[in-house]
C-alpha positions in Angstrom: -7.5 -13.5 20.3 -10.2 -16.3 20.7 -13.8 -15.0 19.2 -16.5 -14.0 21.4 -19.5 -16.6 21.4 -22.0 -14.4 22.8 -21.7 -11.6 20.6 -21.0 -13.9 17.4 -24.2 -15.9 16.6 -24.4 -14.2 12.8 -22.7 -10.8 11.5 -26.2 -10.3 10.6 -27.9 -10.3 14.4 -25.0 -9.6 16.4 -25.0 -5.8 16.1 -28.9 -6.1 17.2 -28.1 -8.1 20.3 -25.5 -5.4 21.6 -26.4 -3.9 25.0 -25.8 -1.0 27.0 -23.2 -3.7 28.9 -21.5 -4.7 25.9 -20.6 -1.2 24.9 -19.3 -0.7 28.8 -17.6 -4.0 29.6 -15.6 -3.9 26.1 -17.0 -7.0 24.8 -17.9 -5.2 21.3 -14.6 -3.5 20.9 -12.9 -6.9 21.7 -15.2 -8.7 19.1 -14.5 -5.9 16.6 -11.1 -6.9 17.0 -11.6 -10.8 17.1 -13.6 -10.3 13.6 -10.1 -8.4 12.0 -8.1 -11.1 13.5 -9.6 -13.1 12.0 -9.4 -11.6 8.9 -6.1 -11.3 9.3 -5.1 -14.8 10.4 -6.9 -16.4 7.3 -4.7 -13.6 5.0 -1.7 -14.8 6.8 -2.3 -18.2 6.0 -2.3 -17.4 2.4 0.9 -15.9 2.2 -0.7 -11.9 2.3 1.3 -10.9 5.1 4.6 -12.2 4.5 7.3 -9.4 3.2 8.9 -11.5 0.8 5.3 -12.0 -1.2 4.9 -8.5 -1.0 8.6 -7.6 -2.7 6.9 -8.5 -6.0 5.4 -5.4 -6.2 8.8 -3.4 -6.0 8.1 -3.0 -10.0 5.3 -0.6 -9.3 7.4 2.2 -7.4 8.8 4.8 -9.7 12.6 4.6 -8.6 12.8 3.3 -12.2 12.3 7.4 -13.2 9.1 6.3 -14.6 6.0 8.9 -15.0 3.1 8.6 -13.0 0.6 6.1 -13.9 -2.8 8.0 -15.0 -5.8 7.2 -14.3 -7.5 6.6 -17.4 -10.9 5.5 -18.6 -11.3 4.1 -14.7 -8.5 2.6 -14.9 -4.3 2.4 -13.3 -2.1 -0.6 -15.1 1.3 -1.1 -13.5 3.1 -3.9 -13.6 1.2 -7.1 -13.4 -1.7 -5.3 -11.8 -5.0 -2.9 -12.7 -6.2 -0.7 -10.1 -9.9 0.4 -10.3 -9.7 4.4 -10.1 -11.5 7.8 -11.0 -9.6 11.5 -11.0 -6.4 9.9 -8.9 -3.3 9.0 -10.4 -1.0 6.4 -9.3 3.1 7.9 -8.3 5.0 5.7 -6.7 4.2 2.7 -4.0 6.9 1.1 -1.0 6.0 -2.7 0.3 6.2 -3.3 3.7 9.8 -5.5 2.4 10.8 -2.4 0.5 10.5 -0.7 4.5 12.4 -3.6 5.9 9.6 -4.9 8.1 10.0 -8.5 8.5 6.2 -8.7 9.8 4.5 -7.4 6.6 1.2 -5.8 8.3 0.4 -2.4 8.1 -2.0 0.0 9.9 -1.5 3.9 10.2 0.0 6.8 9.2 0.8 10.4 9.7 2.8 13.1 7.8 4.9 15.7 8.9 6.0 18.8 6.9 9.8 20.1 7.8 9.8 23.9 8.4 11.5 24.2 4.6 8.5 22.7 3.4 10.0 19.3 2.8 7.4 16.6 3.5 7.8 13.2 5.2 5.5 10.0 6.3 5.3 7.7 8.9 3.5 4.6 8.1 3.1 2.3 11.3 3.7 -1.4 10.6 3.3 -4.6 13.5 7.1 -4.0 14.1 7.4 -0.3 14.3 7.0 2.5 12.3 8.6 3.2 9.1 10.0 7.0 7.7 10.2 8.2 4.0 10.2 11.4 2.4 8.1 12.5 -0.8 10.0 14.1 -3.3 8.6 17.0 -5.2 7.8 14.5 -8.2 6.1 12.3 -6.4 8.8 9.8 -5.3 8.6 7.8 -1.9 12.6 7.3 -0.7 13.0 5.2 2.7 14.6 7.0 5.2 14.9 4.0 7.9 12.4 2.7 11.0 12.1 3.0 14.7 11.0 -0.5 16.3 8.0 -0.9 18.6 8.6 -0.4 22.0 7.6 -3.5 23.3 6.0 -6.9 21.7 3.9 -6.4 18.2 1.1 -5.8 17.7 -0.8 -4.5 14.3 -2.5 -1.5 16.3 0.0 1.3 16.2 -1.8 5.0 15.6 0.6 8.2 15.4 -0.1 12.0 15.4 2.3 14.9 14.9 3.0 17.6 17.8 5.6 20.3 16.2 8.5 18.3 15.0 7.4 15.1 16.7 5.7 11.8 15.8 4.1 10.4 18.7 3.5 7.1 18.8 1.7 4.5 20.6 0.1 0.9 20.0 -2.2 -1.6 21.5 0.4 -3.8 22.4 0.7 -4.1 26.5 3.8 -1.5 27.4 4.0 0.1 24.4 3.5 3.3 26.1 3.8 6.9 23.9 7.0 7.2 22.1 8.3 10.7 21.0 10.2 10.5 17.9 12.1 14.2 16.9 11.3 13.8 12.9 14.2 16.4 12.4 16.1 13.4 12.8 15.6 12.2 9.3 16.7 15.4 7.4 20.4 14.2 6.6 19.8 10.8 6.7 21.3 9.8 3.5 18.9 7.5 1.7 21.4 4.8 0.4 22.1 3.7 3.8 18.7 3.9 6.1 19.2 3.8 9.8 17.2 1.7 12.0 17.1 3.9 14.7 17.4 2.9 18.8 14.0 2.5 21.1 16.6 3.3 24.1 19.1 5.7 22.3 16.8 7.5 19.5 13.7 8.9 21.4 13.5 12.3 22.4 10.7 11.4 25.3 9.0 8.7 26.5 5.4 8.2 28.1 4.6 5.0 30.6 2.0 6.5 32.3 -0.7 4.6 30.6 -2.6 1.9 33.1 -0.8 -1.0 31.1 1.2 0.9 27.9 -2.0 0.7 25.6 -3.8 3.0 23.6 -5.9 2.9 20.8 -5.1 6.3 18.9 -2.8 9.3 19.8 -5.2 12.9 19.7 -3.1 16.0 19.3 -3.9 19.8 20.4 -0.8 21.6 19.0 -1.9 25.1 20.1 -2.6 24.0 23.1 0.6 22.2 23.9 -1.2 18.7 25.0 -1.8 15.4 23.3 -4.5 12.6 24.5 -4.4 9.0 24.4 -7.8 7.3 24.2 -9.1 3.6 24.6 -6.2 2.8 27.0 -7.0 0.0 29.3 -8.9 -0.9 31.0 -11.9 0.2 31.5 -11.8 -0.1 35.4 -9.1 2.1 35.6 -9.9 5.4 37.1 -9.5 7.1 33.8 -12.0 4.6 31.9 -10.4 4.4 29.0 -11.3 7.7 28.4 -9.7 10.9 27.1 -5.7 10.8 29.3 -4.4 13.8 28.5 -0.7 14.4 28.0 0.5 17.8 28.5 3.2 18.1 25.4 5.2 21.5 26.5 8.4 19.5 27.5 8.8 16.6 24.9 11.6 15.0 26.4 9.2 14.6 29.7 5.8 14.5 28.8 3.1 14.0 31.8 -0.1 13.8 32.2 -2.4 16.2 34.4 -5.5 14.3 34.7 -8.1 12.5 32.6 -12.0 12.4 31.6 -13.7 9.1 32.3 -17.0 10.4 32.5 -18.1 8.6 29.3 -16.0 5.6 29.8 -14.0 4.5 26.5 -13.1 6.6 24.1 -12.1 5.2 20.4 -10.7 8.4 18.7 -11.3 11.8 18.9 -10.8 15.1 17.4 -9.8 18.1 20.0 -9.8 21.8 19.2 -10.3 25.4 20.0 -13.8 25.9 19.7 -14.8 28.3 16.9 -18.6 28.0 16.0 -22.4 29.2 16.4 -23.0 27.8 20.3 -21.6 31.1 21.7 -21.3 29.7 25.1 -18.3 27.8 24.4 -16.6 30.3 22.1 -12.6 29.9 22.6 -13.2 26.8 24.4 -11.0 23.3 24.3 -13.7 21.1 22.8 -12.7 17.4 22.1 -15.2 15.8 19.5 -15.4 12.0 21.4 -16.7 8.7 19.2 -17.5 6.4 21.8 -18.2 3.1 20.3 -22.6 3.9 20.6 -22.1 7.6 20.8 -20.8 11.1 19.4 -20.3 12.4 23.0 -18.7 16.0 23.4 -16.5 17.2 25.6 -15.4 20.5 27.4 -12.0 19.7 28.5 -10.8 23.5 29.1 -10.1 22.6 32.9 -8.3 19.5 32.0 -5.8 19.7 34.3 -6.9 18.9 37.9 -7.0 15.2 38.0 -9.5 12.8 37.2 -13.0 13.9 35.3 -12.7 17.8 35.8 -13.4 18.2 32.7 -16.9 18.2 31.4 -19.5 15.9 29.4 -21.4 18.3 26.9 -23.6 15.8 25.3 -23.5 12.2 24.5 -26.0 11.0 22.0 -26.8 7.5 20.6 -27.9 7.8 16.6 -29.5 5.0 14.3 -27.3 2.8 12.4 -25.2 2.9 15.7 -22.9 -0.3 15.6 -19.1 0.9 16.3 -19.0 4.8 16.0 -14.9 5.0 15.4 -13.9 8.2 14.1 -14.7 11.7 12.6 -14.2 14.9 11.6 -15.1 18.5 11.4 -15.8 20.2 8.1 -14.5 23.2 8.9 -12.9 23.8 12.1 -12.4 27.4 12.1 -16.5 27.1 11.9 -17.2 24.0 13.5 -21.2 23.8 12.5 -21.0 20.1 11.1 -19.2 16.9 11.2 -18.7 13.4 9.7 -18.4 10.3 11.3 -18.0 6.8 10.4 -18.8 3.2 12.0 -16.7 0.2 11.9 -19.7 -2.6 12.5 -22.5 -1.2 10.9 -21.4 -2.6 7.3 -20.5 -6.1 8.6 -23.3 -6.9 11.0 -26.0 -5.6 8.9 -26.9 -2.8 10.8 -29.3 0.1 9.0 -29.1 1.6 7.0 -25.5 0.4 6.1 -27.6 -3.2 6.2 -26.3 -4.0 2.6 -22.8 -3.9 3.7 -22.4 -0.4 1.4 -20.4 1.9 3.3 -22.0 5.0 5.4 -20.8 8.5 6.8 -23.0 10.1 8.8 -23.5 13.9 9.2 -23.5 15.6 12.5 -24.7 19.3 12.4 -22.9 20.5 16.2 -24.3 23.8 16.1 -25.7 23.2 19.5 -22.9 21.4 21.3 -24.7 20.1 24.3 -27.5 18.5 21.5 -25.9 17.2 18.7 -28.1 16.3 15.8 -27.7 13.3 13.5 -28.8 15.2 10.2 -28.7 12.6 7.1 -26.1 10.3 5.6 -24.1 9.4 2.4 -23.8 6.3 1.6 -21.3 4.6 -1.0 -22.0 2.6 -4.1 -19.7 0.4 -3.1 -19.6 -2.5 -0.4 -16.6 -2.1 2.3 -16.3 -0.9 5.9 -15.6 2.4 5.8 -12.2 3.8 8.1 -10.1 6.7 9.0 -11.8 9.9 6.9 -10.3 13.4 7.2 -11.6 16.5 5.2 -9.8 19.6 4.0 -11.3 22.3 1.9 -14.6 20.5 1.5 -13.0 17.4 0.3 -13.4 14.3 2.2 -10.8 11.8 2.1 -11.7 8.4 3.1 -10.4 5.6 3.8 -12.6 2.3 2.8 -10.8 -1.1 3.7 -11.4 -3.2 0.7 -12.6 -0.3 -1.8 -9.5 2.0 -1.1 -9.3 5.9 -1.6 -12.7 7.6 -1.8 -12.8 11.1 -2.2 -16.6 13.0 -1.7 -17.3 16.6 -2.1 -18.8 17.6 1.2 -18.9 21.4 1.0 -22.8 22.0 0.7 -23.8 20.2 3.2 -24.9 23.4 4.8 -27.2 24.0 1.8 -28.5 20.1 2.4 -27.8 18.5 5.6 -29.2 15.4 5.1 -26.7 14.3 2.6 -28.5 14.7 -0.1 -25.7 16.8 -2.6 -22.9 14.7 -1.3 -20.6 13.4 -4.1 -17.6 11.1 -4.9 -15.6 12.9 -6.9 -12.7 10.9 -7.2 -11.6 7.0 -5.9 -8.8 4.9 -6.0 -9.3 1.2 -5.1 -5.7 -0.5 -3.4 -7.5 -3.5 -3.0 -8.3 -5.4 -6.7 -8.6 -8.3 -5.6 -12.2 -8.0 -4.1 -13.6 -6.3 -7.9 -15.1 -9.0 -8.9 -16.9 -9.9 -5.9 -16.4 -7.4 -3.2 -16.3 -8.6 0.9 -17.0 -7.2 3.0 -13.8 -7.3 5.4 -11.0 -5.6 7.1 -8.5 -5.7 3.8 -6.9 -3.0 1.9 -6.5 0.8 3.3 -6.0 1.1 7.0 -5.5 5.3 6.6 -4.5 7.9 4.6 -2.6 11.3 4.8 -2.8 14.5 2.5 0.4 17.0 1.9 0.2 20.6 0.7 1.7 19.1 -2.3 -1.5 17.3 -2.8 0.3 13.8 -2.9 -2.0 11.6 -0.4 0.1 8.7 1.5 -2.3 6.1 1.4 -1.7 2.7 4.1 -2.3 -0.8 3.2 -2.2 -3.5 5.8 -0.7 -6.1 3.9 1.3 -4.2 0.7 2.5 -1.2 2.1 2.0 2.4 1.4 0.7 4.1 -1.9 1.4 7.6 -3.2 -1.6 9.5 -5.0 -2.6 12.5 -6.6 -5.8 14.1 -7.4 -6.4 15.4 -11.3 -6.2 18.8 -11.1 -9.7 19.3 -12.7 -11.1 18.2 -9.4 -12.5 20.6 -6.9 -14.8 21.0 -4.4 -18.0 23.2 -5.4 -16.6 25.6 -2.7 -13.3 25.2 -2.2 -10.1 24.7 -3.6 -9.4 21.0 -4.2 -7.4 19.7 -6.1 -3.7 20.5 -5.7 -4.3 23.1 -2.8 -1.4 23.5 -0.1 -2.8 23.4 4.0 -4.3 20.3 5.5 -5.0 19.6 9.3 -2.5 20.5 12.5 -3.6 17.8 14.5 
């Protein structure tokens, strides 16, 4: 992908120049993704990418029958490496050679937990996505990989509905593929299968306007999943929310769309719970819209194109790239957290010293939405994917890794101002001694009811972590708790 000129004078002014236009014509989401493939292409170039380099870390996994690596005095050592840390211990770790990916580059990943409680990832790579299971001690066995459906591409996002892993990608006719996870239960792990795009797949969707999305939303209750920023944006669904109605997984279809706020980056969608009484019991999806936090009433979702409706879209300073957020609580769904992908990199306030920020949404009135305060990180890195569970928020950071923050009084102190990081592991050394500001390291992360967190790395592979059991939120659990997020 060729850089864009006119958004590109400096990092430092770009993110000022952006107009209404640029948000609506896609020209900031396609130089967001110029800037990574950049990135990317200069890591490449070194020999990052390449699966063979990254076979040298095989020593770190724990298939040896090693312990797991504490974290001590801020510090992990494993072989031939130190990882910066605080309250997380190091288990075991899989390179994208170790999951037989010959392109080396990975992005998300989702879990699934088997109805006997066994527990299983699946970490998206260029060339497909990749399956393991996590033992009980905290061992990462390869289970085998499902290829991408169509030409690669370094986007691929997945979400869980029941015993599926739906899967789609950027890449042009990659449409939504539904993988049955029960598959992998008697898979023995000495001979991993490489399962069939044409013989393997339970369902199939191609109903996207050319096979793209950007990320997979799920509404298990509900029985529907949504694709979002599937192009273009001319199409009569915008890019918007394209809802897939889930009931039959061997022939999913989709019933209509919301374009109403044109493209849509991720989302969250749920059964609203929460103090605006109007839209108790509602389907509410929770939109970050590149400029905005827009929210949406999609309960009549199924008539076609833009029945559903637009409670609120709202613009917030420090606006760059909104990408992705979460509730705190969704059986109370009073506040939120959201992060931006641009605001470190271009120099945009107050994330202007390239420090990462999460801003704080209190949703209390869903058709006004108010941007409440901020926390922002000691550490420079463009913040990612962040999910919270039990007041803990788990966050993604590209080049600063794992970063843990107790959220749970932010109803005493909205603005931000009792946040704290609690525990952090950073998968990305090589940046301590002079950290960058780039799209390296963590793409995602995924926490079990074991308490292991699955941790992505775009060009090692996939780490396995554990919080220190002293670590808890001031009103929750934390720590080793069991239940984490359905969708």
């Amino acid at each position: 992908m060729k850089f864009l000129p006119i958004l590109a004078a400096t990092a430092a002014t770009a993110a000022a120049a952006f107009t209404d236009d640029d948000y609506k014509s896609g020209r900031v989401h396609e130089y967001s993704m110029s800037m990574k493939e950049q990135t990317w292409a200069k890591h490449r170039n070194a020999g990052e990418h390449d699966h063979r380099w990254n076979r040298k870390y095989k020593s770190w996994g724990n298939g040896n029958g090693r312990n797991a690596v504490k974290c001590k005095n801020g510090k992990a050592v494993v072989d031939g490496e130190t990882f910066s840390c605080n309250n997380i211990d190091f288990y075991d770790f899989k390179s994208h050679g170790d999951l037989e990916s010959w392109a080396g580059e990975g992005n998300d990943a989702w879990g699934w937990v088997a109805p006997d409680g066994r527990e299983f990832v699946a970490l998206g790579q260029a060339d497909g996505t990749a399956f393991m299971e996590i033992t009980k001690k905290g061992k990462l066995v390869y289970l085998g990989r499902l290829p991408q459906q169509s030409v690669t591409s370094i986007w691929r996002d997945m979400k869980t509905y029941k015993n599926y892993m739906l899967i789609g990608s950027e890449a042009v006719g990659a449409g939504v593929q539904v993988f049955d996870m029960t598959k992998l239960l008697d898979i023995d792990p000495a001979s991993p299968k490489n399962f069939s795009t044409t013989e393997d797949l339970t369902g199939f969707y191609d109903g996207l306007p050319r096979g793209r999305s950007h990320n997979l939303v799920v509404h298990e209750d509900k029985g529907y999943a949504v694709a979002v920023g599937a192009q273009p944006r001319n199409d009569s669904c915008g890019a918007g929310l394209i809802f897939i109605d889930m009931k039959d997984p061997s022939n999913p279809t989709s019933p209509g769309c919301a374009a109403q706020d044109g493209y849509v980056h991720d989302a969250q969608c749920v059964t609203y719970h929460g103090p605006d009484s109007r839209f108790e019991g509602h389907d509410i999806c929770y939109g970050f819209n590149e400029d905005t936090f827009t929210v949406y009433d999609v309960s009549d979702r199924n008539s076609g194109v833009n029945t559903s409706t637009v409670l609120s879209s709202t613009p917030y300073k420090g606006a760059a790239y909104t990408h992705q957020g979460w509730l705190l609580d969704e059986s109370w769904q009073q506040f939120l957290f959201s992060n931006d992908e641009l605001d470190e990199l271009d120099g945009v306030e107050p994330a202007a010293d390239g420090k990462s920020v999460m801003y704080i949404w209190d949703i209390s009135d869903l058709t006004a939405p108010k941007n409440t305060g901020y926390y922002k990180s000691e550490v420079e890195s463009i913040d990612h994917n962040l999910y919270i569970h039990d007041g803990l928020a788990y966050h993604s950071n590209y080049g600063s890794g794992l970063r843990i923050r107790d959220v749970s009084g932010i109803a005493k102190d909205p603005s931000g101002g009792n946040i704290e990081e609690v525990a952090f592991f950073d998968v990305y050394p090589e940046d301590d001694e002079s950290p960058e500001v780039e799209f390296v390291g963590t793409w995602s992360n995924y926490l079990f009811p074991s308490g292991y967190v699955f941790v992505s790395h775009i060009e090692r592979g996939g780490f396995l972590l554990k919080l220190q059991s002293h670590v808890k939120a001031r009103n929750g659990k934390g720590g080793n708790h069991g239940g984490w997020w359905g969708h």
